[in-house]
Structures are given as C-alpha cells and as structure tokens.
N, C-alpha and C positions, 0 to 999 in steps of 0.2 A: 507448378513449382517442383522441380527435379531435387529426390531426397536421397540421401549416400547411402550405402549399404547398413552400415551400422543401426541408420533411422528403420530399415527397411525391416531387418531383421526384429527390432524390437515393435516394431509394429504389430509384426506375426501374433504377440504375445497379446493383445488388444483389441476383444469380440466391436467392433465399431456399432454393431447393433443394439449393445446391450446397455442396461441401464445398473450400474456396478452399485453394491452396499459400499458406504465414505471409507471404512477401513481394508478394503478390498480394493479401492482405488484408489489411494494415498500408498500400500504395497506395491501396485504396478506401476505406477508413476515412478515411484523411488527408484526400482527394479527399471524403468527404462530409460534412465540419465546414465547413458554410457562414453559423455564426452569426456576427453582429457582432463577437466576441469570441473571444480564441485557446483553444479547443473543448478540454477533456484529453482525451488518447486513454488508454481503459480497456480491459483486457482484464478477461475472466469466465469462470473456469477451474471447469469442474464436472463433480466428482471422484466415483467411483466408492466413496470412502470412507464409512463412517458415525459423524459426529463424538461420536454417543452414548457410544463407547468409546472410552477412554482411551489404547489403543495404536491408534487409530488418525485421532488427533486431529492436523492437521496446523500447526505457526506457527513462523515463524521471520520472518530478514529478510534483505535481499539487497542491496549498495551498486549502483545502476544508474548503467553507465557516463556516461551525458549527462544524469543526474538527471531530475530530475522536471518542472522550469520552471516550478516552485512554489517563492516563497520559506516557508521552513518555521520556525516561531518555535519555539525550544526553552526548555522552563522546565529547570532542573536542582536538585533538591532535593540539597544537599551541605553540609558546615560546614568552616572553615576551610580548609587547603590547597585540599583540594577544589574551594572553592566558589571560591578563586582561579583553579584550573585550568580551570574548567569558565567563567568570564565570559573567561580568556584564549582562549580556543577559540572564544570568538563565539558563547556561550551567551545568549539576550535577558533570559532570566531567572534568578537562581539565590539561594535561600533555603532557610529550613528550616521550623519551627515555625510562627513568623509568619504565611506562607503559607496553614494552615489557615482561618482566620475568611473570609479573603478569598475562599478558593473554594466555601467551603462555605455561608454566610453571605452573601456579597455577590455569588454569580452569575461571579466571576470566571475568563472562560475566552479571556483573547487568548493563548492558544499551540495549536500543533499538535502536539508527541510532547511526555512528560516522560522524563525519564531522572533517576536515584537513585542512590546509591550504597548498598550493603547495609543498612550501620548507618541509614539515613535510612526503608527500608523500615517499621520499627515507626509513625512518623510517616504515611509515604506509604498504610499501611494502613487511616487512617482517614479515608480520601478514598475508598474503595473504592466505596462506593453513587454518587460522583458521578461518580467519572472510570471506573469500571469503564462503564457501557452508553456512553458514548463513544471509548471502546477507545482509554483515555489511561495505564489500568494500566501502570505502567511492568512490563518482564515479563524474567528471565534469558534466555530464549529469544531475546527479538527485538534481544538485547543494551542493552536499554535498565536492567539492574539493572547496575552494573559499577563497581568504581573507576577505573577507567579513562576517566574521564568525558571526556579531551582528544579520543581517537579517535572516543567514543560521539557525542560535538559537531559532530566534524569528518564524520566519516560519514554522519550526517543532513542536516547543510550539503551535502554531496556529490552526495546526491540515495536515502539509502537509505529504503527501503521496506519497512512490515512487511508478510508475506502471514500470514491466517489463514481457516482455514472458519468463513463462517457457518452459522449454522441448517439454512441448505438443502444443506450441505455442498458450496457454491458460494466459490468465491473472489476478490475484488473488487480491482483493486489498475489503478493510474496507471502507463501506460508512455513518459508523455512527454505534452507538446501539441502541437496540430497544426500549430503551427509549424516543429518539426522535421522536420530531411528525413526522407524515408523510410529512409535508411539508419542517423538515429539510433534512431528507432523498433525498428529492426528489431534493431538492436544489442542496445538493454532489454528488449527481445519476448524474445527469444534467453537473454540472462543470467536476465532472470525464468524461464524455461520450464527452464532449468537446474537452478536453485534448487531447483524445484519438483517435478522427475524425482529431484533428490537424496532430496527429503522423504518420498517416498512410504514409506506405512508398508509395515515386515517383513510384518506378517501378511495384508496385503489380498488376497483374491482376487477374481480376474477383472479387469475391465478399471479402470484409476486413471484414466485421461483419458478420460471420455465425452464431454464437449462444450468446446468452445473459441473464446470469441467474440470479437473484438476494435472497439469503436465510438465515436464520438468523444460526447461530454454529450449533445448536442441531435438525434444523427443516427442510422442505422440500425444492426444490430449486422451485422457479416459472420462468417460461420464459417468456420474454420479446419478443415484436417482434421487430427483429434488425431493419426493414425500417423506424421504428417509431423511428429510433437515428440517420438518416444521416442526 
C-alpha cells in the first residue's frame, strides 16, 4: 500500500519498534492526524481470546466521558409510550412495523445504532440478514435491547460505544477525534481500557492484551505497551 507524503513524514516521528507509555501515545497519535479533516482517533485492542468459543466471546458497551465528536443518529424501534419516550430523548428516528419495507426493500440506512425494546425484537429479527453484517443488531449486551429507551438515547447521545471482537479477535472502537486535547483522549483511552479489563473472559489463559494500538484514519498506528493497562 503506497502512502502520500504527508503519512510518510509523520511516520518519521513514530519508533515502529517500540512499545510507547498510553499518554505518550495518544500525544503522537494526535500529533499525526494531519488530514484536511478532524482525523478519528481509533484504538485496536488485540486480545489473546478466541472468539470461536462462546465463553470466551467478548461485547459489551461503555458511555465515554468526552463522547465520540461524532453526531450519532439513532433509530428506535418502540410503540406507544415507548416510542414517545424514546423521540423525547432525542431519538432521530422511532417506528415499528412500517420501518421494515423501508430498510429492507429501499436500502434505507441514515442512522448509526438502533435500539429496541424486547417486545419489538420479534419485528427487529427480521432485519437480521441486513443490519446483522453492519453491526446494527440491536444486542442486550451493548444495552441497545431495553425498555428503558430514555437512558439507552441519552447514552449514545453522550457519546457510548459498543466494543466487540472481530474475526481476528481484534477489537476496533473510536476514542475521540483529533481535535481533542490529549487529556480528553486519554480520559476515553482509560475508560475504554477499563471496560475492557472488566470484560475479559473467566476461562482465558495466558496473556488477554497482546497488542495495543492507538492511530488517527489516515496516519500511522503507535503501540502501546499492553502491561501499562492491566
């Protein structure tokens, strides 16, 4: 993969050998979003677990103190009270039935989380082939299945974030953009790496954090040293 100058140069600034302290590498990170555009700073947490197995499958979600600096459009599939509670929350979207044709049928996908309430589940399960590979499943785990739809609104608005392993039993998730200072950064760095110390499975042996990367969309990854997060 051929990278522009810009990546090249900032690269310079980044030992590839070394294993950086989290606030020494949430700095160079920041420091190498030099796109036109306010850069998301991503961490890449890759975990000694094997998502094959069931107890040792990791997801859940975490509310980050300084959110994301991503406005987040939420659908909520709810009826009646519900579905008042959930547009009073500053929900963008909220339906039930109706909704099917629309996304299934007409390609419709301006939102980014949905959230459900149980009873709407039966419905929400026949969206499964569409919003499952875009990891739109609303899920109990990442608190997105709930009646409680005012907090499940307000919490997303906030700035929460689901974590899950992929494939590679790697973990993908936005810790802010690189507009923030470093101390917001480091804030959500922290709270996520919390989270995520929480989650580790009972049965894992040997090492849970092998590698820990944190870099901005268009720029270099810097590594963290994982002992510095247990």
């Amino acid at each position: 993969m051929k990278h522009g100058k810009k990546y090249m140069e900032t690269a310079k600034a980044v030992d590839r050998a070394k294993l950086y302290d989290p606030d020494e590498a949430i700095a160079l990170a920041k420091k190498s979003a030099v796109a036109k555009f306010d850069e998301t700073i991503e961490a890449h947490i890759r975990t000694g677990c094997d998502g094959r197995h069931a107890d040792q499958q990791i997801r859940g979600a975490v509310v980050l103190p300084h959110g994301t600096g991503k406005t987040v459009r939420v659908l909520v599939f709810a009826k009646g009270v519900k579905a008042d509670e959930a547009q009073a929350a500053g929900a963008e979207f909220v339906g039930a039935e109706e909704l099917i044709p629309k996304i299934q049928n007409e390609g419709w996908f301006d939102f980014d989380v949905v959230v459900a309430t149980p009873d709407m589940m039966g419905v929400v399960g026949r969206l499964g082939r569409v919003l499952g590979p875009k990891g739109l499943m609303p899920n109990p785990k990442a608190g997105t299945v709930t009646m409680d739809v005012t907090k499940a609104v307000q919490d997303i608005k906030a700035g929460k974030i689901e974590y899950r392993l992929d494939k590679t039993n790697i973990i993908h998730v936005p810790i802010g953009k690189a507009s923030f200072t470093e101390e917001q950064l480091a804030d959500n760095f922290q709270t996520l790496m919390g989270a995520i110390n929480k989650a580790k499975p009972a049965t894992l042996k040997g090492q849970f954090l092998k590698s820990v990367t944190v870099a901005p969309t268009m720029g270099p990854g810097v590594k963290i040293n994982p002992l510095k997060l247990v």
